[in-house]
PyMOL commands that place a pseudoatom at each C-alpha (Angstrom):
pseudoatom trace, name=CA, resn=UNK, resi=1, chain=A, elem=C, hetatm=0, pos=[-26.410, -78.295, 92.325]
pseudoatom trace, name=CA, resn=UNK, resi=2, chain=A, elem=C, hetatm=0, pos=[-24.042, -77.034, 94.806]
pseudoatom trace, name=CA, resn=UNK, resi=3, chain=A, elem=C, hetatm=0, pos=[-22.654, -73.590, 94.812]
pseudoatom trace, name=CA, resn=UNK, resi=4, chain=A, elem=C, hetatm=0, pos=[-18.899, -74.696, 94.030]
pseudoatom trace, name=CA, resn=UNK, resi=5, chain=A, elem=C, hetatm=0, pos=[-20.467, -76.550, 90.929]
pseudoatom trace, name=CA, resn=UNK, resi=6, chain=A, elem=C, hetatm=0, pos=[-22.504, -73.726, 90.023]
pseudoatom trace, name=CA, resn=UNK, resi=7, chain=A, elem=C, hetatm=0, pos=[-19.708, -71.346, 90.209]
pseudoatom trace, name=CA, resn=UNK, resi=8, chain=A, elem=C, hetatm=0, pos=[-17.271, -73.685, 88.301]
pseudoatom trace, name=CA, resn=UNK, resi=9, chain=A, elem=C, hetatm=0, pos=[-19.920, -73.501, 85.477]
pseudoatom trace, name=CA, resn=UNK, resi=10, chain=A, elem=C, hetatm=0, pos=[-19.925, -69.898, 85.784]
pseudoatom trace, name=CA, resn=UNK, resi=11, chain=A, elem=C, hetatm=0, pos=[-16.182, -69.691, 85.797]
pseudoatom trace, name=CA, resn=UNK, resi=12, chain=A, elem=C, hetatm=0, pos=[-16.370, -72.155, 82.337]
pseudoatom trace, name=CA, resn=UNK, resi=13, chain=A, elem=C, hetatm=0, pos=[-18.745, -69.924, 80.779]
pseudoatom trace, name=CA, resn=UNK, resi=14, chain=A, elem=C, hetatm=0, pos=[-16.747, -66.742, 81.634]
pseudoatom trace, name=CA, resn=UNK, resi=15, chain=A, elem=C, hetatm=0, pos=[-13.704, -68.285, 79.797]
pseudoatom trace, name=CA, resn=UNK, resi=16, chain=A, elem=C, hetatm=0, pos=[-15.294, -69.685, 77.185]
pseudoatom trace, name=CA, resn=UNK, resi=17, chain=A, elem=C, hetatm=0, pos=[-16.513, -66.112, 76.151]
pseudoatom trace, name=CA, resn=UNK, resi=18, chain=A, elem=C, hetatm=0, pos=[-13.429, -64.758, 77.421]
pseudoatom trace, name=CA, resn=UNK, resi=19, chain=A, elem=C, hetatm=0, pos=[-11.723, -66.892, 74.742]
pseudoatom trace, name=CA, resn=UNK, resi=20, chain=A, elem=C, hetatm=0, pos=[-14.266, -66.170, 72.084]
pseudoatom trace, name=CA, resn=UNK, resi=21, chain=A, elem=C, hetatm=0, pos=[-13.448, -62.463, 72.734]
pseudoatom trace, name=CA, resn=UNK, resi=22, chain=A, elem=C, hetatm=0, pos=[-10.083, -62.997, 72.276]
pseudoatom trace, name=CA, resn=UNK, resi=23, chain=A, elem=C, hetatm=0, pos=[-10.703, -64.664, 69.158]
pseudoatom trace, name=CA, resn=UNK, resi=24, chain=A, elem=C, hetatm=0, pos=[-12.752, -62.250, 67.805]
pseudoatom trace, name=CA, resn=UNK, resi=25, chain=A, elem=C, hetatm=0, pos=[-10.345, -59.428, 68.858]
pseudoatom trace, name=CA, resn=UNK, resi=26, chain=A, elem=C, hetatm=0, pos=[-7.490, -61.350, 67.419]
pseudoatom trace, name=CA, resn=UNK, resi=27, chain=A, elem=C, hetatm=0, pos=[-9.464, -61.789, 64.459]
pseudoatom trace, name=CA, resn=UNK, resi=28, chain=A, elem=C, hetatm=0, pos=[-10.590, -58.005, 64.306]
pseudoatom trace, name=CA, resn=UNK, resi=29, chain=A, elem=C, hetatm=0, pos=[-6.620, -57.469, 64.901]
pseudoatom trace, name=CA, resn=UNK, resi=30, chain=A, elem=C, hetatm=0, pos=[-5.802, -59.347, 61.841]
pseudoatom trace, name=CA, resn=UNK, resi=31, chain=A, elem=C, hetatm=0, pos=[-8.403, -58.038, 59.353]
pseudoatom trace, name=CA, resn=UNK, resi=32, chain=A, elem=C, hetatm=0, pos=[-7.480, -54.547, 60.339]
pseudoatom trace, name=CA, resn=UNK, resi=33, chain=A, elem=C, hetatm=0, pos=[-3.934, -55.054, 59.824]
pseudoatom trace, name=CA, resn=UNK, resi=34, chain=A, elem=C, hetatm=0, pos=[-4.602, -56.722, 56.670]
pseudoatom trace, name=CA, resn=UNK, resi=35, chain=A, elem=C, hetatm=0, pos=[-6.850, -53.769, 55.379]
pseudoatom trace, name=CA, resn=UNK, resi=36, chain=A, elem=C, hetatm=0, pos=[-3.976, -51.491, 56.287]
pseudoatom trace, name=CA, resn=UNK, resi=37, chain=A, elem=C, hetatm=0, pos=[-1.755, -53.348, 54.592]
pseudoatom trace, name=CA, resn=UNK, resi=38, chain=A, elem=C, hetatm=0, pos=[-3.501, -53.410, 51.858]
pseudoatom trace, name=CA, resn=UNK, resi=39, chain=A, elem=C, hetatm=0, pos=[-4.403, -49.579, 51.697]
pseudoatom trace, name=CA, resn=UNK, resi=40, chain=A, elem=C, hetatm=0, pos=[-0.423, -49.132, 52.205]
pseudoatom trace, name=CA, resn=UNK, resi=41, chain=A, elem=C, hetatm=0, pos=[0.819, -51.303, 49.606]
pseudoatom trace, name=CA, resn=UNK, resi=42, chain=A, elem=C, hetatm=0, pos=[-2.235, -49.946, 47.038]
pseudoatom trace, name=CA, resn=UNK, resi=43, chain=A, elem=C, hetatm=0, pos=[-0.623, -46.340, 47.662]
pseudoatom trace, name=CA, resn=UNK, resi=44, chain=A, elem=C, hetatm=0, pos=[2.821, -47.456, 48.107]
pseudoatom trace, name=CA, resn=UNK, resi=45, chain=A, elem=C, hetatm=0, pos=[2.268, -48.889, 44.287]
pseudoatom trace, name=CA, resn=UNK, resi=46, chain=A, elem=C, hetatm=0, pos=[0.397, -46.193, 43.071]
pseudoatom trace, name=CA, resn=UNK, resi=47, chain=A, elem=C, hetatm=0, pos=[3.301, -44.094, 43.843]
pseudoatom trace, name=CA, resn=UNK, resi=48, chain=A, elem=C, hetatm=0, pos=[5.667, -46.448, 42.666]
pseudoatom trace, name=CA, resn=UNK, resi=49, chain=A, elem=C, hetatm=0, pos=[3.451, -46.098, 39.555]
pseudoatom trace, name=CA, resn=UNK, resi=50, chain=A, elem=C, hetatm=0, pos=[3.402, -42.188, 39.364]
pseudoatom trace, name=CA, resn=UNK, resi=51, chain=A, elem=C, hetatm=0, pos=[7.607, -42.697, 40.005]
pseudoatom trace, name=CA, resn=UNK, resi=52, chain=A, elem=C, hetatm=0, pos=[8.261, -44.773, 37.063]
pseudoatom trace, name=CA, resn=UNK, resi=53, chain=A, elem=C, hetatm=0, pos=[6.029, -42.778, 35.016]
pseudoatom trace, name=CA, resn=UNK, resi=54, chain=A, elem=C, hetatm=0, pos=[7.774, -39.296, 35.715]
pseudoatom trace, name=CA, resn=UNK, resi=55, chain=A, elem=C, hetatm=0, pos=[10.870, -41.380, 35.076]
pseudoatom trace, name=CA, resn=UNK, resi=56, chain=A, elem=C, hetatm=0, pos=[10.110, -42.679, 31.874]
pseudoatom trace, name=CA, resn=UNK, resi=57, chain=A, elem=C, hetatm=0, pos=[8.765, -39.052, 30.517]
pseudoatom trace, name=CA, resn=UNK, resi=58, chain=A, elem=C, hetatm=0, pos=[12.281, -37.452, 31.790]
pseudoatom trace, name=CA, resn=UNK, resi=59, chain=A, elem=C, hetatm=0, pos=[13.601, -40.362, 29.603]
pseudoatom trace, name=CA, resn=UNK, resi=60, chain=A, elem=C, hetatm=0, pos=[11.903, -39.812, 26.775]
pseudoatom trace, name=CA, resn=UNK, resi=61, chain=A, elem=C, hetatm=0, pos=[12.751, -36.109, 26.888]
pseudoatom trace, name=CA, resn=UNK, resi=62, chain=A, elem=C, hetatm=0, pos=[16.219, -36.984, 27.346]
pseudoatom trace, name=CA, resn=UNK, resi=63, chain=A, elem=C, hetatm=0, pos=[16.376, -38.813, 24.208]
pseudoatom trace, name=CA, resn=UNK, resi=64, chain=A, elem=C, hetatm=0, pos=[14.574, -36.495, 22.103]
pseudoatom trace, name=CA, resn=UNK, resi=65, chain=A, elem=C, hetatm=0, pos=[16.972, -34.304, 23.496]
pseudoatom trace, name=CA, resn=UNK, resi=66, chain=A, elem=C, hetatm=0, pos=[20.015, -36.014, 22.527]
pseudoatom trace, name=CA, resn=UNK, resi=67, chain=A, elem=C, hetatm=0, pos=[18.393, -36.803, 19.092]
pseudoatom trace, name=CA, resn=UNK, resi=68, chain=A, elem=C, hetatm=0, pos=[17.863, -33.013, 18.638]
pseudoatom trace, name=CA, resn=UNK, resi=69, chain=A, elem=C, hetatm=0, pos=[21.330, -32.294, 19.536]
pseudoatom trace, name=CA, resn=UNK, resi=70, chain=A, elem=C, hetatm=0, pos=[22.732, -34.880, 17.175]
pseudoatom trace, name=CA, resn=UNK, resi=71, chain=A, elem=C, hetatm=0, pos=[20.914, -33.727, 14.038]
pseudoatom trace, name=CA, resn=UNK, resi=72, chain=A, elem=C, hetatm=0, pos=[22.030, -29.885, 14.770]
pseudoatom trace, name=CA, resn=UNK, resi=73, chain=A, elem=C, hetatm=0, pos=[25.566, -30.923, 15.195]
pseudoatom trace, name=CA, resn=UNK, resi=74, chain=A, elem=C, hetatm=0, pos=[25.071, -33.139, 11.766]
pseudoatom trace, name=CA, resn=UNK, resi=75, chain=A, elem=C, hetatm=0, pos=[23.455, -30.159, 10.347]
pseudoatom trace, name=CA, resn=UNK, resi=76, chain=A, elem=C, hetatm=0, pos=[26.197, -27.986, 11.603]
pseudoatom trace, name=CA, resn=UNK, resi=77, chain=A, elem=C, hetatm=0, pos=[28.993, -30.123, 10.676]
pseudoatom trace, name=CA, resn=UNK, resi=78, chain=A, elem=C, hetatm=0, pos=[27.662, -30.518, 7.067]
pseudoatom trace, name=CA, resn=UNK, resi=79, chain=A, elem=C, hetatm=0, pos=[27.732, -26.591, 6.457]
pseudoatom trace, name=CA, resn=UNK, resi=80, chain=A, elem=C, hetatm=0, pos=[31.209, -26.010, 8.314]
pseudoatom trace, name=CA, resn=UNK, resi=81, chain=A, elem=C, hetatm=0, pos=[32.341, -28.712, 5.577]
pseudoatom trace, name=CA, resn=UNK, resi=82, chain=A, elem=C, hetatm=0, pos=[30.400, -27.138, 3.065]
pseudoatom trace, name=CA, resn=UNK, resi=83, chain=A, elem=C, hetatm=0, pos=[31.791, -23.838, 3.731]
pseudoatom trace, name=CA, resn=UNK, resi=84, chain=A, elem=C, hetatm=0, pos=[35.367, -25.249, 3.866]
pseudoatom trace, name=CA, resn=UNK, resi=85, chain=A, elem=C, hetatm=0, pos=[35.544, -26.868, 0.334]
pseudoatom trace, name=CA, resn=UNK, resi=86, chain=A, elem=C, hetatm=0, pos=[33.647, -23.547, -0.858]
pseudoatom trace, name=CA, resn=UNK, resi=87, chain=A, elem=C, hetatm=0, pos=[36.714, -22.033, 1.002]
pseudoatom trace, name=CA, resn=UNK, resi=88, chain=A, elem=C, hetatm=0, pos=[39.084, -24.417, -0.878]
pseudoatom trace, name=CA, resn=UNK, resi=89, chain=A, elem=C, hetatm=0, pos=[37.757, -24.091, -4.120]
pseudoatom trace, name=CA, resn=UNK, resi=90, chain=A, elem=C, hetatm=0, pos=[38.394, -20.045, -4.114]
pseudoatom trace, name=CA, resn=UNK, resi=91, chain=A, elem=C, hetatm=0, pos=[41.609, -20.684, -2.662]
pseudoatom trace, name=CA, resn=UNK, resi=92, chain=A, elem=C, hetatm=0, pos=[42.064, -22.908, -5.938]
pseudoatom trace, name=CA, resn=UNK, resi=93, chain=A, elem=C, hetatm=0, pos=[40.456, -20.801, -8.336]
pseudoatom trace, name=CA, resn=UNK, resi=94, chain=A, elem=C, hetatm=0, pos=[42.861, -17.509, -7.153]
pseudoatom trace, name=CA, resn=UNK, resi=95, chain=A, elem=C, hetatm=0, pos=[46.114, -19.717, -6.807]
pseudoatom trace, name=CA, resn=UNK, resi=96, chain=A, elem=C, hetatm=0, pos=[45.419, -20.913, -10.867]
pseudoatom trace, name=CA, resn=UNK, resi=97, chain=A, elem=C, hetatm=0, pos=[44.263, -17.205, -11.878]
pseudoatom trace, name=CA, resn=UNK, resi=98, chain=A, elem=C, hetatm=0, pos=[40.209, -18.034, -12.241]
pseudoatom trace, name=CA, resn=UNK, resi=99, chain=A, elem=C, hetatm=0, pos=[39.236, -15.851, -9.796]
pseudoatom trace, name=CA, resn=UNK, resi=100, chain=A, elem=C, hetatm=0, pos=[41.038, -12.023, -8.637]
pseudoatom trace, name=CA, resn=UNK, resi=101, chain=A, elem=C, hetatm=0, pos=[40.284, -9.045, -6.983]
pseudoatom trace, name=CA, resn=UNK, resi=102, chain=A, elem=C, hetatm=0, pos=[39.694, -6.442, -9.471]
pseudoatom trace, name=CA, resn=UNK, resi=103, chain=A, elem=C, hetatm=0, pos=[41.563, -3.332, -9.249]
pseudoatom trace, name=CA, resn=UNK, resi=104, chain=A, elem=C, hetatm=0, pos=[39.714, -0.831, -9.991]
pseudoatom trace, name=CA, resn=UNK, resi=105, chain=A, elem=C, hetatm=0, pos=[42.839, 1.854, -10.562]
pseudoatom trace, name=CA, resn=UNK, resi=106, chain=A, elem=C, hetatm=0, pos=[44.028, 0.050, -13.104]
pseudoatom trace, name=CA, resn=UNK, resi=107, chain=A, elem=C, hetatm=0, pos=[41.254, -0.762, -15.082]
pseudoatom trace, name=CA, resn=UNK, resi=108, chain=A, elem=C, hetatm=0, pos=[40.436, 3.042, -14.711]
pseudoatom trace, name=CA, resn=UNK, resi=109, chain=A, elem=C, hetatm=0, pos=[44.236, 3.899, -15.889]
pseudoatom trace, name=CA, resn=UNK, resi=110, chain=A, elem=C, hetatm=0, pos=[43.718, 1.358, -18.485]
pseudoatom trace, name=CA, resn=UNK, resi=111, chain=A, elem=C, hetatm=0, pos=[41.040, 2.631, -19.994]
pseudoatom trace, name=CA, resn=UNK, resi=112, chain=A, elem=C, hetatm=0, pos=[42.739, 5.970, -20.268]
pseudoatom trace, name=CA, resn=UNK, resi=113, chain=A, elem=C, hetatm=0, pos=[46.204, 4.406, -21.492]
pseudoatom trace, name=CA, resn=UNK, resi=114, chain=A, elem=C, hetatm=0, pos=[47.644, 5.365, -18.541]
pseudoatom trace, name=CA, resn=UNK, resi=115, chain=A, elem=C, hetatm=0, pos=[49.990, 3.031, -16.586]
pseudoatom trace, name=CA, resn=UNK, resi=116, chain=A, elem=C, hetatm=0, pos=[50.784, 2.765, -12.704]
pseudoatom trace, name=CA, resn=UNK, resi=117, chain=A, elem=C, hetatm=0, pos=[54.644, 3.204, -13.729]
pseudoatom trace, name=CA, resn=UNK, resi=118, chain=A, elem=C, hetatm=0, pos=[53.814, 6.313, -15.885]
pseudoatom trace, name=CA, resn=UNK, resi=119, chain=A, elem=C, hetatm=0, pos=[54.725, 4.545, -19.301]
pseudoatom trace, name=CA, resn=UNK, resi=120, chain=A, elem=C, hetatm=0, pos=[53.199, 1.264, -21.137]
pseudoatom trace, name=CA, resn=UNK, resi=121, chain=A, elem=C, hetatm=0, pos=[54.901, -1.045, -21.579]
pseudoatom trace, name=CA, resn=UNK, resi=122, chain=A, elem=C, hetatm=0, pos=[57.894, -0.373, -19.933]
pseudoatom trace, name=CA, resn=UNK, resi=123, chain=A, elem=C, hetatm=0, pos=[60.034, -3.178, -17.141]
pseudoatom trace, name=CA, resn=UNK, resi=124, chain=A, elem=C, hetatm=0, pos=[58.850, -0.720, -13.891]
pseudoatom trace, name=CA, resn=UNK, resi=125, chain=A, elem=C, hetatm=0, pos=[55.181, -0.377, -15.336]
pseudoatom trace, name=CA, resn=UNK, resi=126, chain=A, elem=C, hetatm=0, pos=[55.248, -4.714, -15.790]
pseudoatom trace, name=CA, resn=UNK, resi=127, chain=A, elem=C, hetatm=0, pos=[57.200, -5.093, -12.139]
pseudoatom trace, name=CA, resn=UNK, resi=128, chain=A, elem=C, hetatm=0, pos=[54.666, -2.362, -11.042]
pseudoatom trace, name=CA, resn=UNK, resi=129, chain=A, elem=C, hetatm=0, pos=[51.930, -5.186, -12.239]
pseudoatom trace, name=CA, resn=UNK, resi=130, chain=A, elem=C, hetatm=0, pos=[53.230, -8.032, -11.215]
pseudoatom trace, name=CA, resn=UNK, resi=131, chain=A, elem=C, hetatm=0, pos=[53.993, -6.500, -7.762]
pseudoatom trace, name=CA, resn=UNK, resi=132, chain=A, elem=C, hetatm=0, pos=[50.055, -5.499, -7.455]
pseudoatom trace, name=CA, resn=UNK, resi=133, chain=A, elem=C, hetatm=0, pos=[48.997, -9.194, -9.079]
pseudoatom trace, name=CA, resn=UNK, resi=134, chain=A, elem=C, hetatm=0, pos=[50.834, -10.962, -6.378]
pseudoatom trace, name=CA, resn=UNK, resi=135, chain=A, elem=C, hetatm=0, pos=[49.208, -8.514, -3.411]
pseudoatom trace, name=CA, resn=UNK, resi=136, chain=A, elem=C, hetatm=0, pos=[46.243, -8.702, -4.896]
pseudoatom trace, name=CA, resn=UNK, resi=137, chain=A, elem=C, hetatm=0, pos=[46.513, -12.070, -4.985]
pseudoatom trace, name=CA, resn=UNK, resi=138, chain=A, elem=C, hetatm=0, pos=[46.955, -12.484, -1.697]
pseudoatom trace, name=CA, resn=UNK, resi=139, chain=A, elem=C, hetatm=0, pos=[44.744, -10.220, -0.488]
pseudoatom trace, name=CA, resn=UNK, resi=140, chain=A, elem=C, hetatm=0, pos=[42.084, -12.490, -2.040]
pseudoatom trace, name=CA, resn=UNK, resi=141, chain=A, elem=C, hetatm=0, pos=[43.192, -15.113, -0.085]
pseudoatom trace, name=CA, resn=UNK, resi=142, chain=A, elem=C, hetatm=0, pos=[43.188, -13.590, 3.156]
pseudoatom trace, name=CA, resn=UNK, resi=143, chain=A, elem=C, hetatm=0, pos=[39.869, -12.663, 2.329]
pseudoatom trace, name=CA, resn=UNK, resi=144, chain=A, elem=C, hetatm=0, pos=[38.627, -15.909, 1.321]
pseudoatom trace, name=CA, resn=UNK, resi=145, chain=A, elem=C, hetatm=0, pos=[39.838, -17.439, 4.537]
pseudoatom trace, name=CA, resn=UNK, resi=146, chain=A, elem=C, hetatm=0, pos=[38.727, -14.796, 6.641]
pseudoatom trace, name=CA, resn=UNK, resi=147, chain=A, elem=C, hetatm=0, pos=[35.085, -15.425, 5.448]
pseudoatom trace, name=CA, resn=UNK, resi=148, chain=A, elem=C, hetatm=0, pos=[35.077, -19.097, 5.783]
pseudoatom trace, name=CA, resn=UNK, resi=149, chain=A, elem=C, hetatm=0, pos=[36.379, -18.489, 9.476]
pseudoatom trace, name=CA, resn=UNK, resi=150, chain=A, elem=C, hetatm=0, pos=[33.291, -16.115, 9.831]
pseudoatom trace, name=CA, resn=UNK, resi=151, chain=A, elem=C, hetatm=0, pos=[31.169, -18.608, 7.855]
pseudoatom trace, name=CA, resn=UNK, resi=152, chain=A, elem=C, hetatm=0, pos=[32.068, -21.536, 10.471]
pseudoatom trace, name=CA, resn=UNK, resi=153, chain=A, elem=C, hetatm=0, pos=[31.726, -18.918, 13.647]
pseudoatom trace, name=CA, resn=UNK, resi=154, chain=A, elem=C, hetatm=0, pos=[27.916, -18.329, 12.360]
pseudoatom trace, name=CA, resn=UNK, resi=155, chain=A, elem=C, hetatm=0, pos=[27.045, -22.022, 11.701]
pseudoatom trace, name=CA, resn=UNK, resi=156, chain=A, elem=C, hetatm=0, pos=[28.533, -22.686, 15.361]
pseudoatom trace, name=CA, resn=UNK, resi=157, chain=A, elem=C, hetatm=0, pos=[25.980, -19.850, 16.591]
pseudoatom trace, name=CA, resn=UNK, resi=158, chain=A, elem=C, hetatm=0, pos=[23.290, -20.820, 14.745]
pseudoatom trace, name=CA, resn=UNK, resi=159, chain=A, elem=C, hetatm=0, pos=[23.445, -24.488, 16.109]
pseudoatom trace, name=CA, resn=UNK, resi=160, chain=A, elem=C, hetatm=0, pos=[23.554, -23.485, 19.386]
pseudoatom trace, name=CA, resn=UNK, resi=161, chain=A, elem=C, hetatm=0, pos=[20.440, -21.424, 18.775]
pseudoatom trace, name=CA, resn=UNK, resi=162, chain=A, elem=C, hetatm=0, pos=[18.695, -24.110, 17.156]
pseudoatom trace, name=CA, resn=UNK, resi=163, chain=A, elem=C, hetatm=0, pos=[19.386, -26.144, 20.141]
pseudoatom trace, name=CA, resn=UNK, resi=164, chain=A, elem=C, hetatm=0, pos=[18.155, -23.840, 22.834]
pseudoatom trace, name=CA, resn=UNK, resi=165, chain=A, elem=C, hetatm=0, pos=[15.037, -23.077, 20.681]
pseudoatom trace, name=CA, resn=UNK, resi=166, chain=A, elem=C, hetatm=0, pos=[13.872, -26.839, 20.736]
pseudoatom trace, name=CA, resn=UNK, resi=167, chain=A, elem=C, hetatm=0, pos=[14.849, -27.082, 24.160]
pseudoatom trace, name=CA, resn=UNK, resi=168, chain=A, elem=C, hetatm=0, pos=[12.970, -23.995, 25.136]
pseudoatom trace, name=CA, resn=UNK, resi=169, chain=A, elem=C, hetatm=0, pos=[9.910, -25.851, 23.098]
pseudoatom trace, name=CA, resn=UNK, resi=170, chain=A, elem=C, hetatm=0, pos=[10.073, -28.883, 25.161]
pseudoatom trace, name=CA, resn=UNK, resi=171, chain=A, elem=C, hetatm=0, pos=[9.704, -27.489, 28.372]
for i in range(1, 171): cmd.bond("trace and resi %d" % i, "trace and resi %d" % (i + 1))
show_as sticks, trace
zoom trace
């Protein structure tokens, strides 16, 4: 065999395993890429995972949070109405004479026979009385309203208690 032959082979082999090592590099290239890949997109979906997760417990609080709202408003509003036809009812009761103030002068006078006017009986002593009906009378009634706005000024605090209480639970 000549030497050009023999070096020809030699050239053959040496790119024939210089193509095999390009095929195995390539092939090395590929696998390694894919197991990156694969490593990337397994943490890339755990954290997706994690994500949606967090996402759905924030949801889930939200709602409970809105639910717990809603029932102390519904709570809330049930007393202010409550509190309001209690409110009316007084109002009624005073305006047809069920309920009054009591006054405790005249009862005392009363029970002495004694009279506001000085006499019993007389048109200044009834005017007298009639005059301290009508006050007391309304007196009633500003004090009747004046508790039910109190009454609706508490059930407004205590809702917004009861709603930073649970919210203070939750977290």
């Amino acid at each position: 065999m000549s030497l050009a032959i023999k070096m020809g082979l030699a050239l053959a082999i040496l790119a024939m395993l210089s193509g095999i090592g390009a095929g195995i590099y390539t092939a090395g290239k590929r696998a390694t890429r894919a197991e990156y890949a694969e490593r990337d997109n397994k943490a890339l979906k755990d954290a997706y995972a994690e994500r949606d997760k967090a996402l759905a417990e924030k949801s889930e609080l939200e709602l409970r949070a809105r639910k717990d709202t809603q029932a102390a408003e519904d709570k809330a509003n049930k007393e202010i109405t409550d509190a309001y036809e209690d409110r009316d009812r007084a109002l009624a009761d005073i305006d047809s004479g069920k309920l009054r103030l009591r006054n405790l002068a005249r009862s005392c006078a009363s029970k002495r026979g004694e009279s506001r006017a000085g006499e019993t009986g007389t048109a200044a002593a009834e005017t007298a009385e009639a005059a301290a009906d009508r006050r007391a009378k309304e007196d009633a009634g500003f004090l009747v309203r004046f508790a039910a706005e109190r009454d609706e000024v508490a059930i407004e605090r205590n809702e917004c208690v009861e709603i930073a209480v649970k919210d203070r639970q939750r977290q």
